[in-house]
C-alpha positions in Angstrom: -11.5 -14.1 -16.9 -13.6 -10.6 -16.3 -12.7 -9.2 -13.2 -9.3 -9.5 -11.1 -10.8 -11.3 -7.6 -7.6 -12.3 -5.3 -9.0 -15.8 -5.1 -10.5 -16.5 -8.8 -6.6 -15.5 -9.8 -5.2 -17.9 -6.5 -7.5 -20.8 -8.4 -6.3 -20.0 -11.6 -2.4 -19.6 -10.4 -2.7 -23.2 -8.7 -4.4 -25.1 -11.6 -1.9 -23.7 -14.2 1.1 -23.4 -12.3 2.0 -19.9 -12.2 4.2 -18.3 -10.0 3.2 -16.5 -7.2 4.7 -13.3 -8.2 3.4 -13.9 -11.8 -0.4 -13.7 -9.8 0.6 -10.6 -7.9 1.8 -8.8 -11.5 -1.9 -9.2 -12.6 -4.1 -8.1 -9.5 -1.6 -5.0 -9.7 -2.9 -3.4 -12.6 -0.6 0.0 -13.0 1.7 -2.7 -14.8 3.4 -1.5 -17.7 3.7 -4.1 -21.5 6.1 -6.3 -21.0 6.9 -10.0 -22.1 7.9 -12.8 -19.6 8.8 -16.5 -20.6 8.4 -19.5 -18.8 9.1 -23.5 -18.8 5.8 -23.7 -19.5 3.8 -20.4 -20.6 4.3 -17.1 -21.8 2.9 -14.1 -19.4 2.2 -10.8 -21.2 0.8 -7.7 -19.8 -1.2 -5.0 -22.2 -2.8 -2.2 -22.3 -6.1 -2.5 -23.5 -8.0 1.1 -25.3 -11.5 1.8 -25.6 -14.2 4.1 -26.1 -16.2 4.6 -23.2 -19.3 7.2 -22.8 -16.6 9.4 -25.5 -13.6 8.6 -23.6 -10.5 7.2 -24.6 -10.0 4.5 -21.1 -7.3 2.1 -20.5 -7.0 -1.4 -18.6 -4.8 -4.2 -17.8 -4.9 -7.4 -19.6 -2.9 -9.8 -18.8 -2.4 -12.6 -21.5 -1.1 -16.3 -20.8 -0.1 -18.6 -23.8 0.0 -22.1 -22.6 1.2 -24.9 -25.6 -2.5 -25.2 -26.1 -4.6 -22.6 -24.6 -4.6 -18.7 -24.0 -6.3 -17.7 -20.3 -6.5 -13.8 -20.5 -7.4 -11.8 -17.5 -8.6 -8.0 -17.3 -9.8 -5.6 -15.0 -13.5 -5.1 -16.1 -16.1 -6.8 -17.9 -16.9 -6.3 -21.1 -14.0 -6.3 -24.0 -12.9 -4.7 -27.4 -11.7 -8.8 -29.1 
């Protein structure tokens, strides 16, 4: 998912069961790496570097690892995968 809308993530916290808290972690994107387990999922938050117009930028991806599917979620369009 490209882009962090309040309601796109409130959709996407809904149909996969994620914790409210676990929604506000990824619209807050001064988050620092971390690891978080779950009944159901793993959340992970990285930092994502890249070469824009010669400089080095930074953004928030937040990574979810369902038992058979793997939602990511960042700031900005566009990615470095």
């Amino acid at each position: 998912i490209e882009g962090l809308h309040p309601r796109v993530v409130d959709v996407f916290r809904r149909r996969f069961g994620v914790h409210t808290l676990v929604a506000e972690d990824v619209l807050r994107t001064s988050q620092r790496p971390k690891i978080e387990t779950f009944d159901t999922h793993l959340f992970i938050v990285v930092r994502m570097l890249r070469l824009m117009d010669g400089k080095l930028v930074d953004e928030q991806v937040s990574l979810f690892l369902f038992g058979g599917a793997v939602v990511t979620l960042q700031e900005t369009p566009g990615d470095v995968w």
